[in-house]
C-alpha positions, 0 to 999 in steps of 0.5 A: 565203206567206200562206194564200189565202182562198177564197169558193164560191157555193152552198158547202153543198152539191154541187158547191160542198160538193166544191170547199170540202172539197177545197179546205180539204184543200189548206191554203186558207182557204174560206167558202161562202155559203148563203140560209139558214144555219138549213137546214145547223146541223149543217154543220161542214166550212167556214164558211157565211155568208148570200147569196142571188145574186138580193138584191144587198143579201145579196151586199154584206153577206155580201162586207162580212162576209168582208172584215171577217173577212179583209181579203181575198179571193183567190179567189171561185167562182161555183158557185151555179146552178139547173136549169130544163127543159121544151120551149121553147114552154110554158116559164113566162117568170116561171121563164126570169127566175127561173133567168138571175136565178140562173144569170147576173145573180147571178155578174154581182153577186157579180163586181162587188162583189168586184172593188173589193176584188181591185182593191185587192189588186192581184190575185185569181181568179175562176172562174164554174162553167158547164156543158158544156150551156153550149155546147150548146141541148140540147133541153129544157134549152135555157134552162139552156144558155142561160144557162150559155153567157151566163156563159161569153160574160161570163166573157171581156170581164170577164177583158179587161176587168180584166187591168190590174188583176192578176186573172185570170178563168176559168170551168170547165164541168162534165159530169154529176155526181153531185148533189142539182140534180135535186131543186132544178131547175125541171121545166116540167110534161108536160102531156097535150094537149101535142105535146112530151109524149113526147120531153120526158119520155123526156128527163127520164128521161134527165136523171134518169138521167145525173145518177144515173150522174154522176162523183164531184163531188170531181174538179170540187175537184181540177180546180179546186186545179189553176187555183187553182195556174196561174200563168196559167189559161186562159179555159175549162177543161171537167170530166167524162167523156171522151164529154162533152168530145169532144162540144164537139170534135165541135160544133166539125169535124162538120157542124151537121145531124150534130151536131144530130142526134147530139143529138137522139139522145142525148136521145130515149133 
């Protein structure tokens, strides 16, 4: 059976680098994509090629590359995101564009110029990376939630939407892990005059801590081989600890006040 050619978003690092290496353990063929090759000269565990999700020029060019180079693609992972917090209210609306341009507008692009080429191949997988705040508007993240939950919303007319054509869409939400996003996320900053100062920082303290904490990011490569080999995934699959998955077990049968509640508790501590 010829070997399976495995495209990951946002590879060199995280989450991504987990799923690339674990992936390559496994005999696929993997490349991960990066906005800047320069910045990883040292990277050696899979092939790195340039694409930025928010320039639909570098995602034809880098799909175009691949293709040249294999003459396929089998599977394609939207793994490439950032992290935004800060109240609602005083949140930049340049950094609310800024992060569904990276969270959801890029997979959209990077979906829709490797569709043609599964079209062609008459099949393929793709699966979107989310989040398990993607099902939640979790207080000072809510823009991250948002734009998380919208991939997953997408996720599901696309995967109707090309099921005559033999491909297969997914997505898997992770939990908290143990990765270097905190660094790169977009902290609204905690201004003094303002009335959500406390409960905004004791929540990033929070956030910071909880990333800290996280699982070993090779369990999201795992889960993924795991889809890769079903023969047919289902629309959702979540990863994380097992008071993180309850919690969407929990949204579902409590009430909506108790469960707003739970979470406004979770996030003041």
């Amino acid at each position: 059976m010829k070997t399976k050619v495995v495209l990951i978003t946002g590879g060199s690092s995280g989450i991504g680098k987990a799923i690339g290496i674990h992936l390559k353990e496994k005999g696929y063929k993997v490349y991960g994509t990066t906005r800047n090759k320069r910045k990883y000269p040292a990277f050696s565990d899979f092939p790195l090629l340039e694409m930025d999700v928010r320039n639909v020029e570098t995602i034809r060019s880098c799909i175009a590359s691949l293709l040249a180079l294999e003459s396929r693609i089998d599977v394609l992972i939207n793994n490439a995101g950032v992290g935004i917090t800060g109240p609602m209210e005083e949140t930049p609306h340049e950094e609310v564009l800024r992060a569904f341009a990276t969270n959801f507008n890029g997979p959209l692009n990077v979906m829709n110029n490797v569709l043609p080429a599964m079209r062609e191949q008459k099949e393929g997988l793709i699966i979107n990376i989310t989040s398990i705040a993607g099902y939640m508007g979790l207080p000072y993240r809510g823009i991250y939630s948002a734009s998380k939950g919208a991939l997953e919303i997408v996720t599901e007319s696309y995967r109707m939407e090309t099921k005559a054509f033999g491909i297969k869409l997914t997505t898997l939400a992770p939990g908290d892990f143990a990765t270097n996003i905190a660094s790169g996320r977009y902290h609204t900053p905690v201004h003094d005059d303002s009335p959500y100062k406390q409960a905004y920082k004791s929540t990033l303290e929070s956030i910071d801590a909880d990333v800290d904490s996280g699982g070993n990011p090779a369990e999201v490569g795992e889960k993924i081989a795991k889809i890769i080999e079903t023969k047919n995934p289902k629309p959702h699959y979540r990863v994380g600890s097992f008071i993180q998955k309850f919690s969407l077990t929990l949204k579902g049968i409590l009430p909506g006040r108790w469960f707003e509640k739970l979470l406004e508790g979770h996030s003041s501590h």
